[in-house]
C-alpha positions as CSV (number, residue, x, y, z in Angstrom):
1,X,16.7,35.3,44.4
2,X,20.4,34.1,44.3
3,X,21.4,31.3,42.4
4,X,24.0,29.0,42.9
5,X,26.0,27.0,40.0
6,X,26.6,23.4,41.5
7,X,30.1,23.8,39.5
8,X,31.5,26.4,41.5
9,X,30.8,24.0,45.2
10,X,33.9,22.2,45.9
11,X,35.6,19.6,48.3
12,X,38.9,20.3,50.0
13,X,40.4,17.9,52.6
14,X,43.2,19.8,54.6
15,X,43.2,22.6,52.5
16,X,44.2,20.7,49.2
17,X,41.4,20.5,46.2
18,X,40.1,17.1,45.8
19,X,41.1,16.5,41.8
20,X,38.7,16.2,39.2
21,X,35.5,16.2,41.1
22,X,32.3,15.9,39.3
23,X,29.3,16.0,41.9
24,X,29.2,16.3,46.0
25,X,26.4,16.0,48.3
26,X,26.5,17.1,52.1
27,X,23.8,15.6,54.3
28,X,22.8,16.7,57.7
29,X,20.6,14.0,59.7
30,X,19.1,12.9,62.7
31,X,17.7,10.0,64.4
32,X,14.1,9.9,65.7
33,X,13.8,7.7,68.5
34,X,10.0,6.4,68.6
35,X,8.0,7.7,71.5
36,X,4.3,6.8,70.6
37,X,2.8,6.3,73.7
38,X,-1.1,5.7,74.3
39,X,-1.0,9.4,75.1
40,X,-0.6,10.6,71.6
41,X,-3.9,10.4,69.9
42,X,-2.9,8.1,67.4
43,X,-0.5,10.1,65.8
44,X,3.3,9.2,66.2
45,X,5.8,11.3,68.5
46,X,9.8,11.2,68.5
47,X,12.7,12.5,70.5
48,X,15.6,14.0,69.4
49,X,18.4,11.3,68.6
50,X,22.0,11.1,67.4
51,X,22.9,13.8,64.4
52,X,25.2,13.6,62.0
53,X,26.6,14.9,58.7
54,X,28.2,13.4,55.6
55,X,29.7,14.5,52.5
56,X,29.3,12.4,49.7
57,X,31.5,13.2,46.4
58,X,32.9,11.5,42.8
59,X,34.7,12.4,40.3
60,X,38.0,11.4,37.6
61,X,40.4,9.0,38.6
62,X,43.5,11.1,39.5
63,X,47.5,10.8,39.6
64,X,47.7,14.3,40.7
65,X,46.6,17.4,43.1
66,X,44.8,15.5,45.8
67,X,44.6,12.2,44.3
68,X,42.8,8.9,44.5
69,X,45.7,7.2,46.1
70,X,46.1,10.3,48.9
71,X,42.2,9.6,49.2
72,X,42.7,6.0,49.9
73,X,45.8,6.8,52.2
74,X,43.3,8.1,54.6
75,X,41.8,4.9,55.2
76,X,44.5,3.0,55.5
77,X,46.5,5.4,57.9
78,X,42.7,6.1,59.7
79,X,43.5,9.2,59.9
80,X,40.7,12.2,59.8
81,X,41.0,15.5,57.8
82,X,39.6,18.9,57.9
83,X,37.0,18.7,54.9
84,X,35.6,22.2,53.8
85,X,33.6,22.5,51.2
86,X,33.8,26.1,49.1
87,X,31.6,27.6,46.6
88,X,28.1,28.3,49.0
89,X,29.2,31.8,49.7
90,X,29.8,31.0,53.1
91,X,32.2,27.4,54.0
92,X,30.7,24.5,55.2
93,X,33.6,23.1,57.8
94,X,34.3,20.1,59.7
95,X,36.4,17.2,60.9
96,X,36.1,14.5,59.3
97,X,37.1,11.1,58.0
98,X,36.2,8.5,54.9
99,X,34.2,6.0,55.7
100,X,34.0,4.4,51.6
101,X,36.1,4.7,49.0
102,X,35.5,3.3,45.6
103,X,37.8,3.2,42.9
104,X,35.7,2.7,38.9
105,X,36.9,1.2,35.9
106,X,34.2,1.0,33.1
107,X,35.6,-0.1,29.3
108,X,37.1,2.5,27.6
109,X,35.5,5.3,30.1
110,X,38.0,7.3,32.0
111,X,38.4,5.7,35.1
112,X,36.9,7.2,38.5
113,X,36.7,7.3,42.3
114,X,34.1,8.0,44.6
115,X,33.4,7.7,48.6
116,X,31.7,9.4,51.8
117,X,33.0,11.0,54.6
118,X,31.4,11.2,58.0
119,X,31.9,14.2,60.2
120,X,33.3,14.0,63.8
121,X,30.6,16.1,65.1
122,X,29.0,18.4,63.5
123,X,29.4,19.9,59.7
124,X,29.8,23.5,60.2
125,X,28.2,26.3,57.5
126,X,30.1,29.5,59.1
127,X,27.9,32.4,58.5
128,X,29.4,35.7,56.8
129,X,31.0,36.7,59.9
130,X,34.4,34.3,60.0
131,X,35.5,36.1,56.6
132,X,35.5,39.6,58.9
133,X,37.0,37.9,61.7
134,X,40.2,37.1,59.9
135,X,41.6,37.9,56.5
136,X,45.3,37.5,56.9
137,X,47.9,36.8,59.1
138,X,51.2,38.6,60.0
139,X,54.1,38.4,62.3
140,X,56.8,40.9,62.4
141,X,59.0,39.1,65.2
142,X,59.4,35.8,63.6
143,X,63.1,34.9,61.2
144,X,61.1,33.7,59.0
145,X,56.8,34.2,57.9
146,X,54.9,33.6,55.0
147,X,51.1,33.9,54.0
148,X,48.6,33.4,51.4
149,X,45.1,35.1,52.3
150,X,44.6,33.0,55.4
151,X,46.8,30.3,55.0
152,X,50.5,30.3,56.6
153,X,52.6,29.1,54.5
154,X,56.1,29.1,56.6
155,X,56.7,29.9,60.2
156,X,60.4,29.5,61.5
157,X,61.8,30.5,64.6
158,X,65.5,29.3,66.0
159,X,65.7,31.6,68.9
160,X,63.8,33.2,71.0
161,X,60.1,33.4,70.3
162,X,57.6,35.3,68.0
163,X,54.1,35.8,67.6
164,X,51.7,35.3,65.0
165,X,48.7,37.9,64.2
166,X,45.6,37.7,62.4
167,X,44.7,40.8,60.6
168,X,42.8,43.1,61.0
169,X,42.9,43.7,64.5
170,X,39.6,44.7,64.8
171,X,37.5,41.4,66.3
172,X,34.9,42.6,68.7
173,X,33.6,39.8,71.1
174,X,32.1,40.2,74.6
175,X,33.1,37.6,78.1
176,X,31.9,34.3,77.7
177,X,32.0,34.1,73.7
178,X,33.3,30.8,71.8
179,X,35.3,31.6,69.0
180,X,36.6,28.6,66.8
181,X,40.0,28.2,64.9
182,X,40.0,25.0,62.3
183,X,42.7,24.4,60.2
184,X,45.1,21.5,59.3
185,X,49.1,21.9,60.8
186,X,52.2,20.6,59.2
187,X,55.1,21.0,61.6
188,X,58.1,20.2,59.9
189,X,60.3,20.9,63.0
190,X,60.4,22.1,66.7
191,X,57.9,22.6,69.3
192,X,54.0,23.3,68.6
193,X,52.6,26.5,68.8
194,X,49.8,28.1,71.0
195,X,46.7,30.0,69.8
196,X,44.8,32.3,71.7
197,X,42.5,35.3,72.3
198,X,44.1,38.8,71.9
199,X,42.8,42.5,72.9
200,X,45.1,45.0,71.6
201,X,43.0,48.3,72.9
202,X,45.2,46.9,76.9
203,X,42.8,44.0,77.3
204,X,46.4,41.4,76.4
205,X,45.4,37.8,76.2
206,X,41.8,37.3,76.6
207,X,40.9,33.4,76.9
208,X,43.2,29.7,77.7
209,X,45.8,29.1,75.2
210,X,45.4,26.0,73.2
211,X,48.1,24.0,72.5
212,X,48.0,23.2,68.1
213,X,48.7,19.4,67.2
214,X,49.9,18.1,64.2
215,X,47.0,17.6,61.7
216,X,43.8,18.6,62.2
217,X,43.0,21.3,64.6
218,X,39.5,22.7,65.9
219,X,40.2,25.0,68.6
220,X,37.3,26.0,71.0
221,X,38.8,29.7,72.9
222,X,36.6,31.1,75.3
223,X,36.8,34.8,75.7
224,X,38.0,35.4,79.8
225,X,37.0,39.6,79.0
226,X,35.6,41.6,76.4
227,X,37.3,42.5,73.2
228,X,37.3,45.9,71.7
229,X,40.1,45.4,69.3
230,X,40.9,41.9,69.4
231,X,42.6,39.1,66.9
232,X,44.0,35.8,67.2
233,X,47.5,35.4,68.6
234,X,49.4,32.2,67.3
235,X,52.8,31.9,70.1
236,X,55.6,30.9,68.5
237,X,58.7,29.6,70.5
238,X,62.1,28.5,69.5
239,X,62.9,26.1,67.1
240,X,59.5,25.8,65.7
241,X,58.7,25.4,61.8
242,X,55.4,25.1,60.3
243,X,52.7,25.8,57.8
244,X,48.7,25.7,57.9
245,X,46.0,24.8,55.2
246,X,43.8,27.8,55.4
247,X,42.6,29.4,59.3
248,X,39.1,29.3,59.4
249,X,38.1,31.7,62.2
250,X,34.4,32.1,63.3
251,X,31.8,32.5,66.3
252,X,29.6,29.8,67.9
């Protein structure tokens, strides 16, 4: 059986590493509404209630990377991040925003933070199958492109328009399919992108076009027709510069 060291599990929030972590906990729950009726035997009986997911983390007080005061910032700007957490062999991936923050200082300790974060919906663990779905990206049509694994790192256009690719080309889904894009924007200039649904065996564009937003984005494309050799298509236009935290791609 497979063993996992609780070490190698760790928090990012919009693709940056939370610094000096020490332990995290992610939580899945549900409420259980009571209905015991006279029906039941004497035993009790529930519905199904609200669900929700948390993550729960601590670690060293930190003036770098991703740091306490970026942590806090969160808070005060109520804004939301997307919070993956690596290290399970597959990513568990989610919106989501802090709900506590706690800032420690014990005598002659080094001094530490901890908090929770609450996911806007659900906490995703993506099975094995995003990591086929997209490895890379590439554009040959844009001035300017830049990647690491599945993060884009630079994006310009000034005229014209360009398109995005993921790689490989080789995404199979059949009419009616969900696939999911989440990943965190930064657009330093220009207009926002789209992101779509591509067949390159004639099918073209294969589902609606979503419109990216700055910040956190978790795109929901439906596939219109059945993919043979399919990949995502991000549409550039001009006077557009941006970069990504890493793409997660995966079917619901």
């Amino acid at each position: 059986m497979a063993k996992i060291n609780g070490t190698d599990l760790l928090v990012y929030a919009d693709g940056t590493l939370i610094a000096y972590q020490k332990t995290c906990t992610v939580s899945w729950e549900q409420d259980l509404p009571d209905a015991t009726t006279k029906d039941s035997s004497g035993w009790e009986e529930h519905l199904n209630g609200t669900r929700r997911a948390t993550c729960d983390f601590d670690g060293l007080y930190s003036t770098t990377g991703l740091s306490a005061e970026d942590l806090i910032t969160y808070i005060t700007g109520r804004t939301s991040c997307v919070l993956v957490i690596n290290g399970t062999g597959v990513p568990i991936v989610g919106e989501a925003r802090p709900k506590n923050l706690s800032v420690n200082a014990a005598m002659e300790e080094p001094g530490s933070i901890s908090g929770s974060f609450t996911y806007d919906g659900p906490a995703w663990m993506l099975t094995g199958d995003y990591v086929a779905l997209a490895t890379g990206w590439s554009s040959a049509s844009l001035e300017t492109f830049t990647s690491s694994g599945i993060k884009i790192t630079s994006a310009i256009e000034t005229s014209g328009s360009g398109v995005i690719s993921s790689t490989p080309a080789e995404m199979d889904w059949s009419t009616g399919d969900v696939l999911k894009a989440v990943f965190f924007l930064t657009l330093n200039s220009g207009t926002l992108p789209t992101i779509k649904l591509y067949d390159t065996n004639g099918g073209g564009i294969l589902s609606n076009a979503v419109t990216l937003v700055e910040g956190v984005n978790i795109c929901t494309m439906t596939a219109t027709g059945d993919g043979t050799d399919g990949n995502i298509r991000i549409q550039c236009e001009a006077n557009v510069n941006f970069s990504t935290s890493d793409i997660y791609i995966f079917k619901t």
